[in-house]
PAZAPA-4460 file (N, C-alpha, C; in steps of 0.05 Angstrom, whole numbers, plus 32768, in hexadecimal, padded with zeros to 4 digits):
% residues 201
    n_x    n_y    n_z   ca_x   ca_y   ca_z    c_x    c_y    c_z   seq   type   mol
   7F41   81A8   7EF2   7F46   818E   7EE5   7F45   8178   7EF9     1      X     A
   7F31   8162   7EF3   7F37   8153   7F09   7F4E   8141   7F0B     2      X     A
   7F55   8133   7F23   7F6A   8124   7F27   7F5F   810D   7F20     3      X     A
   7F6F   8101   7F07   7F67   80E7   7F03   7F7D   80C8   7F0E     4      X     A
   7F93   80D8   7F21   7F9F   80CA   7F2F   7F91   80B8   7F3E     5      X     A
   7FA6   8095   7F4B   7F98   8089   7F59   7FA7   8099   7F77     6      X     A
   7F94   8090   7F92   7FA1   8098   7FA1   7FB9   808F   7FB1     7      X     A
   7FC6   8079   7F9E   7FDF   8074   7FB1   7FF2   8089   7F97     8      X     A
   7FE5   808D   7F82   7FFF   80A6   7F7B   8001   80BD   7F82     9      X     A
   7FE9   80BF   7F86   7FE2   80E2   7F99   7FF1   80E3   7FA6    10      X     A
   7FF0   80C8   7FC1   8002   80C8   7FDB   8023   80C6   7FCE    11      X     A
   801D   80BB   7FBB   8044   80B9   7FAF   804E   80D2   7FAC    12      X     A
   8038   80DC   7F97   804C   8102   7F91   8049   810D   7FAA    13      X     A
   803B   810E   7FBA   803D   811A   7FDB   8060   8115   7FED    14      X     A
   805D   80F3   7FED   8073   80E7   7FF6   8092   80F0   7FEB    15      X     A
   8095   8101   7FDB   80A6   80FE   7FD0   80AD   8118   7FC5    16      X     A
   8099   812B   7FCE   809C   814A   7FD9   80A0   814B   7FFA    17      X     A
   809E   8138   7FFE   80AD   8133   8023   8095   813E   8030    18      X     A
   8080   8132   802E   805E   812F   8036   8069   811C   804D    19      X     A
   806B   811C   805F   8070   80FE   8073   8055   80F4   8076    20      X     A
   8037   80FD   8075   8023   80F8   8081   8018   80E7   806B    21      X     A
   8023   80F2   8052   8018   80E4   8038   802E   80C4   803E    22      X     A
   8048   80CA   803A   8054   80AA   803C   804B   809C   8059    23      X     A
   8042   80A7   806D   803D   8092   807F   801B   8085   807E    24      X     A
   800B   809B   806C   7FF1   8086   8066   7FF4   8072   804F    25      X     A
   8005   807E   8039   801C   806C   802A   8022   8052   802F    26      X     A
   8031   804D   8046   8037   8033   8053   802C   8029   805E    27      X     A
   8013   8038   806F   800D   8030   8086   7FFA   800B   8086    28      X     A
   7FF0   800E   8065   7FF3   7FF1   8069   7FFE   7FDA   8061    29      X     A
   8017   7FE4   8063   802B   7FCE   8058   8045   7FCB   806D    30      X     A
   803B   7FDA   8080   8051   7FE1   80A5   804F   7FC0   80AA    31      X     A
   803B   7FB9   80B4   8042   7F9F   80C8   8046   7F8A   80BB    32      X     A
   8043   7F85   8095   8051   7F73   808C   8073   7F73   808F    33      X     A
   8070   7F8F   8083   8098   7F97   808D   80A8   7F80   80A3    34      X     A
   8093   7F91   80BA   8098   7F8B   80D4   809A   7F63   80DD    35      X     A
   8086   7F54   80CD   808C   7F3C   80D4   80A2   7F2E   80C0    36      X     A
   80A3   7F3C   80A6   80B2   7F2B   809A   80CF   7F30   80A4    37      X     A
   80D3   7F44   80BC   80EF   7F52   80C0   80EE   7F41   80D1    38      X     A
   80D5   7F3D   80E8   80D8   7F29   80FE   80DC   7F0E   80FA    39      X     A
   80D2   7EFC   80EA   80DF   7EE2   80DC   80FF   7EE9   80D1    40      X     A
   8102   7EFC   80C9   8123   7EFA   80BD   8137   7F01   80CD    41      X     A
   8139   7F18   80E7   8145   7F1A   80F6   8145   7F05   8113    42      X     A
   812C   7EFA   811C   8129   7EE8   8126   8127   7EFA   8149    43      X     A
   8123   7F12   8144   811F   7F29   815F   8106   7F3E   815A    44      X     A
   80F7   7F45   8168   80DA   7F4D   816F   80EC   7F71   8162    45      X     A
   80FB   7F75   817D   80FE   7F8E   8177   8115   7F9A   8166    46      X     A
   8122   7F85   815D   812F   7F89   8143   811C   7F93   8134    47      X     A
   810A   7F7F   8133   80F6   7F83   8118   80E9   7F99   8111    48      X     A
   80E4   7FA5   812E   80E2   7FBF   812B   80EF   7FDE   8124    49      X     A
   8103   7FC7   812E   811B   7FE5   8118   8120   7FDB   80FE    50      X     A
   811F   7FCE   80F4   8127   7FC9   80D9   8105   7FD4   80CC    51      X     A
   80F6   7FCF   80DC   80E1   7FDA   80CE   80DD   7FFE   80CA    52      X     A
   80ED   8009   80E7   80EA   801D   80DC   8104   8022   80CC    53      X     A
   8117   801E   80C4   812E   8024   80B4   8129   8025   80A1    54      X     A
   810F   8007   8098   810C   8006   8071   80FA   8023   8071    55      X     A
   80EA   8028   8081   80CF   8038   807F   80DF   8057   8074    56      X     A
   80FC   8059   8084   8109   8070   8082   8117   8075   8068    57      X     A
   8126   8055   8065   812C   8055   804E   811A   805E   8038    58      X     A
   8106   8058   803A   80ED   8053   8021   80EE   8070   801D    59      X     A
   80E2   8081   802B   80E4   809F   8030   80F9   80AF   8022    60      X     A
   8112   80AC   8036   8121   80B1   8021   812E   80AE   800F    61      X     A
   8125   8099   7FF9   8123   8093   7FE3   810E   808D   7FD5    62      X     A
   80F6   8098   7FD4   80E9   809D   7FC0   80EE   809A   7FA7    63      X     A
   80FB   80B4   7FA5   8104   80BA   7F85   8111   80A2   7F72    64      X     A
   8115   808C   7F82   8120   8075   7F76   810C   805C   7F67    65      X     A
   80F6   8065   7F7A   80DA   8055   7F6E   80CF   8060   7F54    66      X     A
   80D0   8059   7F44   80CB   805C   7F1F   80AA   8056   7F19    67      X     A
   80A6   803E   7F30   8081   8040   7F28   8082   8028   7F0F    68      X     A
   8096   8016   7F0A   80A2   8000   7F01   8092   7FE0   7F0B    69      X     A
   808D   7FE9   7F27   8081   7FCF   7F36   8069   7FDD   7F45    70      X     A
   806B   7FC9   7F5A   804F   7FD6   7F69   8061   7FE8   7F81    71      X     A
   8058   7FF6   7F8C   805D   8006   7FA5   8064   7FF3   7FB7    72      X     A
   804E   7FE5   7FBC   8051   7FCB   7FD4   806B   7FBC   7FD1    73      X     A
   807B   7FB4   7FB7   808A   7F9A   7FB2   80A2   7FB1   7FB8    74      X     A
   80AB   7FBE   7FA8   80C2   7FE2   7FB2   80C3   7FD7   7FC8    75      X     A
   80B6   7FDC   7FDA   80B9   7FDF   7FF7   80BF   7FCC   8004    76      X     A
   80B7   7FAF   8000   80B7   7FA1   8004   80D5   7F96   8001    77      X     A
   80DE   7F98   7FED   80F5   7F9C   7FE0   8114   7FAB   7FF0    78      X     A
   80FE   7FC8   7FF7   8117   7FD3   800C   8110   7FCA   8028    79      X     A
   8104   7FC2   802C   8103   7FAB   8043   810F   7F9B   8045    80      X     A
   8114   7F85   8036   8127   7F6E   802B   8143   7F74   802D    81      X     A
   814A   7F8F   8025   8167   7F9F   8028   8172   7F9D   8043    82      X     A
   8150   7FAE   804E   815D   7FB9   806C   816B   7FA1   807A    83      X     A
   8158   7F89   807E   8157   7F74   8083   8176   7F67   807B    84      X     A
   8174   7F6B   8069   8196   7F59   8063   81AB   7F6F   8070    85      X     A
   81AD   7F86   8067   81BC   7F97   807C   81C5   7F92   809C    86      X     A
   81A8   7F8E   80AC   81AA   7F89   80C1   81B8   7F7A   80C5    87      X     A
   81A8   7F5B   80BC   81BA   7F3F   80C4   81DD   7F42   80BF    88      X     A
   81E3   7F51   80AC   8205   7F56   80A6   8210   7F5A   80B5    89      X     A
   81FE   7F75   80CA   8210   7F86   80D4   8204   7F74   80F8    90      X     A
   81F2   7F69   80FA   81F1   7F53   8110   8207   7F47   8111    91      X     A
   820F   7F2E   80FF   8223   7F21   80F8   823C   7F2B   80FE    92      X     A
   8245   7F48   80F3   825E   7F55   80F2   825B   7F5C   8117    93      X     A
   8249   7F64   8123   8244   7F66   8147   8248   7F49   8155    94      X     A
   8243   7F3A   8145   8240   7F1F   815C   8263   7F11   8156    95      X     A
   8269   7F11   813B   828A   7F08   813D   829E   7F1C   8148    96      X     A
   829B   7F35   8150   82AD   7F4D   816B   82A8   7F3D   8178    97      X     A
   8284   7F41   818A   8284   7F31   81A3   828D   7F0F   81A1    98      X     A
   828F   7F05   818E   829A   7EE6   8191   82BC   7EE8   8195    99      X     A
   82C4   7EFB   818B   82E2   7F04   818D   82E7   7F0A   81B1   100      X     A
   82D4   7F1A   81B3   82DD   7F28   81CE   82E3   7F11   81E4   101      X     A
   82C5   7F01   81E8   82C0   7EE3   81EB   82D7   7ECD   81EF   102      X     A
   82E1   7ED0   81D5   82FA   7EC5   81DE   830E   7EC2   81E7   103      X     A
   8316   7EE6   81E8   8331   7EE9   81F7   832B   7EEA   8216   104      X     A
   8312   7EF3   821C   830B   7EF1   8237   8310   7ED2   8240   105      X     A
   830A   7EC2   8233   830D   7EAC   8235   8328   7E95   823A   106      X     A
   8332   7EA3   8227   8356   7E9F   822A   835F   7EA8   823F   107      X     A
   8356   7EBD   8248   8360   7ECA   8263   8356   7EBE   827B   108      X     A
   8341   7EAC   827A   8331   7EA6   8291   8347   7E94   829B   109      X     A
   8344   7E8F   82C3   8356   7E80   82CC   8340   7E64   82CC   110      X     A
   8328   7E6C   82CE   8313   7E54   82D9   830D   7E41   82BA   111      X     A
   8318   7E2C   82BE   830A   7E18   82A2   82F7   7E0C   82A3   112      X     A
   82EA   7E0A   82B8   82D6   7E07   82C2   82C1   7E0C   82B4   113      X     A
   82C4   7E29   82B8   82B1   7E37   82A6   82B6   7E3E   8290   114      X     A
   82C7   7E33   8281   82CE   7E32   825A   82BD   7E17   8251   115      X     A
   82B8   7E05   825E   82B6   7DEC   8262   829A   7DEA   8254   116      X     A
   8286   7DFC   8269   8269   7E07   8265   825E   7E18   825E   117      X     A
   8270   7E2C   8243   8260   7E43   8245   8249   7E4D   8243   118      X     A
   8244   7E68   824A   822C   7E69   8255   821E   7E77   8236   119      X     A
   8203   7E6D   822B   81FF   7E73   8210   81EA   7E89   8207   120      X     A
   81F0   7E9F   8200   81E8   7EBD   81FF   81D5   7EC3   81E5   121      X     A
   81C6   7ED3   81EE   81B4   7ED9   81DD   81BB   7EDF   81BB   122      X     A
   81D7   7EEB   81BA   81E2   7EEC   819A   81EC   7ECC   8195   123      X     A
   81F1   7EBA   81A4   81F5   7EA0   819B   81DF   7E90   8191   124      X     A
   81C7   7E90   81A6   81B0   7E8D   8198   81A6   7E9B   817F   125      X     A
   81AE   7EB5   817C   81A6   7EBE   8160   81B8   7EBB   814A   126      X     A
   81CF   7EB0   8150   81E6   7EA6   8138   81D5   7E89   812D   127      X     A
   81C9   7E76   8143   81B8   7E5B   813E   81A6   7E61   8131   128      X     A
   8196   7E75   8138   8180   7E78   812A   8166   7E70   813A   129      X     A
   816D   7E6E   814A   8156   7E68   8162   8142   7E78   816B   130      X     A
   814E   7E91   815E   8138   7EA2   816A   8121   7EAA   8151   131      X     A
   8128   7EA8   813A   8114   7EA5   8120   8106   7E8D   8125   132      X     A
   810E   7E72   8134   8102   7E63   8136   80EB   7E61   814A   133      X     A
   80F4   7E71   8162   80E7   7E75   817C   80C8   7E8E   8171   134      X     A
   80CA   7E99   815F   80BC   7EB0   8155   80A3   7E9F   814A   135      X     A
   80B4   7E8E   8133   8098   7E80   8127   808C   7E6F   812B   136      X     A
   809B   7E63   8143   808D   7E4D   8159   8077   7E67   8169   137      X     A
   807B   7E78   8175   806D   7E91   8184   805D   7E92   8171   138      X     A
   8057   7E95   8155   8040   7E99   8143   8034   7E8A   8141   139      X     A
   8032   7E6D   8145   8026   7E51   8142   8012   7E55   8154   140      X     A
   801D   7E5D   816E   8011   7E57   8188   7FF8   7E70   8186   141      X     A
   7FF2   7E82   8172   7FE8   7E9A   8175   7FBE   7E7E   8173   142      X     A
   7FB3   7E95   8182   7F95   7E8E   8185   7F92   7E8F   816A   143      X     A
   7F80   7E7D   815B   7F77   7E7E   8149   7F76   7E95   8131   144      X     A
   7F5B   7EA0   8144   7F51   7EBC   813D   7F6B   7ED1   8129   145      X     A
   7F83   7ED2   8139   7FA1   7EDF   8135   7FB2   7ED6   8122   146      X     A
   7FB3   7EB5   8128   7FC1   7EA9   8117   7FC6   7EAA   80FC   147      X     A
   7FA5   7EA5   80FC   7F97   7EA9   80E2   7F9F   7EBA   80C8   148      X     A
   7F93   7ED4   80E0   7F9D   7EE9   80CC   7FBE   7EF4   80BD   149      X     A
   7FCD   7EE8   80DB   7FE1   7EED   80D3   7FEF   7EE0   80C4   150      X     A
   7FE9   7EC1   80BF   7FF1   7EB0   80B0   7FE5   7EC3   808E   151      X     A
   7FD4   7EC8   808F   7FCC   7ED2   806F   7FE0   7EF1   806C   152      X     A
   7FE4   7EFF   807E   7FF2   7F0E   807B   8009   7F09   8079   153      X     A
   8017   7EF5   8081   803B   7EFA   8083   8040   7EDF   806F   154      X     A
   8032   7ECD   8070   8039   7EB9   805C   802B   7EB3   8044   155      X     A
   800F   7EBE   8045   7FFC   7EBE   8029   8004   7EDC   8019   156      X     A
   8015   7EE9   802D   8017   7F03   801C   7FFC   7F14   8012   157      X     A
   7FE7   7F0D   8021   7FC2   7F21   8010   7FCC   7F3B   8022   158      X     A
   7FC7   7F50   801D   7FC2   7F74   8023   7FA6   7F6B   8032   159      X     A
   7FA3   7F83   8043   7F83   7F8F   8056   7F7A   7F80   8041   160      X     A
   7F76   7F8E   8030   7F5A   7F84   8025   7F4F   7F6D   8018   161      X     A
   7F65   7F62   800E   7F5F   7F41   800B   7F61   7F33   8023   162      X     A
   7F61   7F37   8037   7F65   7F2B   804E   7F3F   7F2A   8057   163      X     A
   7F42   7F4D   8053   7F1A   7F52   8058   7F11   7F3F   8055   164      X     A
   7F15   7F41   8032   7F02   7F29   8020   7EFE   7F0E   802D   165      X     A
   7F1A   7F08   8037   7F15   7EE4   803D   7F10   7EE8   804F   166      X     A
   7F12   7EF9   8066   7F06   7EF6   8082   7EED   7EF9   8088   167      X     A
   7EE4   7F15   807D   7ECF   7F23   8085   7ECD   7F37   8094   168      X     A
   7EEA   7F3A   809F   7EF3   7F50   80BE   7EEE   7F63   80A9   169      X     A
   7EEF   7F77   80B3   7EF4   7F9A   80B4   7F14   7FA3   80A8   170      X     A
   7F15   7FB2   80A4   7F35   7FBA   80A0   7F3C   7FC4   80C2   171      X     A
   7F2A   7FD2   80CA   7F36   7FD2   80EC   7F3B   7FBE   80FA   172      X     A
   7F28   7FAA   80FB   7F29   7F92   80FE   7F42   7F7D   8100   173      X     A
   7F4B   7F80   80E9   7F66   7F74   80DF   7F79   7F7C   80E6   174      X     A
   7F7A   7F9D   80E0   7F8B   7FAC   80F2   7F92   7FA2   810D   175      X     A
   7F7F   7F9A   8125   7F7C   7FA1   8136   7F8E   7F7C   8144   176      X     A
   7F7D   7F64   8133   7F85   7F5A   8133   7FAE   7F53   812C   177      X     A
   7FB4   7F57   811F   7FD0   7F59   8119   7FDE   7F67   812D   178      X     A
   7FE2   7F7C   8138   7FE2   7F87   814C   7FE4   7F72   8161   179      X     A
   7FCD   7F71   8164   7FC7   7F58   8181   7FD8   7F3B   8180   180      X     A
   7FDE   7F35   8163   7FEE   7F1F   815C   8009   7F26   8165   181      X     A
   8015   7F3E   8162   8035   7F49   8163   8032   7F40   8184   182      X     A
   8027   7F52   8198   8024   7F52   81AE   8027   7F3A   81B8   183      X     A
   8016   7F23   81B5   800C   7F10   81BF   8025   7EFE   81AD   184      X     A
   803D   7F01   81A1   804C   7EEC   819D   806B   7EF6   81AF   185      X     A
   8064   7F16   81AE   807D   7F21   81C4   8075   7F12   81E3   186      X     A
   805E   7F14   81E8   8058   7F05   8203   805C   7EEC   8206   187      X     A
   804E   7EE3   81F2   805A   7EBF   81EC   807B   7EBC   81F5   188      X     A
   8090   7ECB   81E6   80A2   7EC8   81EA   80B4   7ED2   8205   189      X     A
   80AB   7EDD   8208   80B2   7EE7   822D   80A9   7ED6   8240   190      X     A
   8090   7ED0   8241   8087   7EB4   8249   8096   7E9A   8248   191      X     A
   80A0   7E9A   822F   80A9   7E7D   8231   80C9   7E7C   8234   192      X     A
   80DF   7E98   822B   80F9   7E9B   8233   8103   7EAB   8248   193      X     A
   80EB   7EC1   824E   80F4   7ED1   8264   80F3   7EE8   8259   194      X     A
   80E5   7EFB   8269   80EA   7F17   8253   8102   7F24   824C   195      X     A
   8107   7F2D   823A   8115   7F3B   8220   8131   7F26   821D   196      X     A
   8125   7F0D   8222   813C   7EF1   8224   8146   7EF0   8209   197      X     A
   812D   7EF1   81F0   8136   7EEB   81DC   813B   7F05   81CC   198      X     A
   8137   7F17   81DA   8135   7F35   81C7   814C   7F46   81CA   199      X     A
   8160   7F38   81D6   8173   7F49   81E5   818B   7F44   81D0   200      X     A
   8192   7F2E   81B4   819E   7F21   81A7   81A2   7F40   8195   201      X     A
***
């Protein structure tokens, strides 16, 4: 009897018999949107990378929760959005300990000197928000060619293949490009704060 399934359900009933090979071609093109919308919201390169793999894990092991109600893409997208708010919470709940600690060290200091000027740390910058800002300033600055694409990916929201269409690239192509965009805005930013200046928050 033939399968008259499409193949992202094929890959679903796979995914969800704990196929890992089926959910990671599953995702695999919907990974680096994850990945920038985590990097605009956390406002850290390699945050973004763990929150990206957290939702991916999440997604996995929860399957059985996806009903086939929406699209696959928006689900995910969705537990992305989760991971994402999770993080920032439990950021938040890390940076007011260290703002606590901060202070009593402070109380205790004999030098006022140095209360006078403190000196301002990478989770202070990320309580400002400076570093979500420092990210999409790093994306502005991307060559054209990069920008481009990634602008249609992270803010036009088009998939590979509407991206093809308006470009004309390849799906490797695009691939390859986006990629080169991540890279080349982590460098940007080491460049312009010092390496792992802003990634250390």
């Amino acid at each position: 009897m033939r399968d008259t399934r499409s193949p992202e359900s094929r890959l679903l009933d796979l995914a969800r018999a704990g196929d890992e090979a089926a959910f990671d071609e599953l995702v695999a093109p919907l990974r680096e949107r994850i990945y920038w919308r985590a990097a605009k919201a956390v406002g850290d390169l390699d945050e973004a990378e763990d929150v990206t793999q957290e939702t991916l894990l999440r997604a996995f092991t929860r399957l059985d929760t996806f009903r086939g109600e929406a699209k696959f893409s928006s689900w995910l997208y969705q537990v992305g959005t989760n991971c994402i708010r999770m993080h920032l919470r439990s950021r938040r709940r890390r940076n007011a300990w260290s703002l606590e600690d901060h202070l009593r060290e402070a109380e205790a200091a004999d030098d006022q000197q140095s209360l006078a000027e403190p000196t301002r740390r990478p989770d202070d910058l990320a309580m400002e928000g400076e570093l979500s800002l420092a990210i999409a300033s790093a994306m502005d600055q991307l060559p054209p060619q990069y920008g481009s694409i990634l602008r249609l990916w992270v803010e036009d929201g088009l998939d590979l293949k509407q991206i093809q269409e308006h470009s004309g690239l390849s799906i490797a192509a695009i691939k390859s490009r986006l990629h080169r965009a991540r890279r080349k805005v982590k460098a940007h930013l080491d460049e312009t704060y010092g390496e792992g200046a802003l990634l250390a928050a």
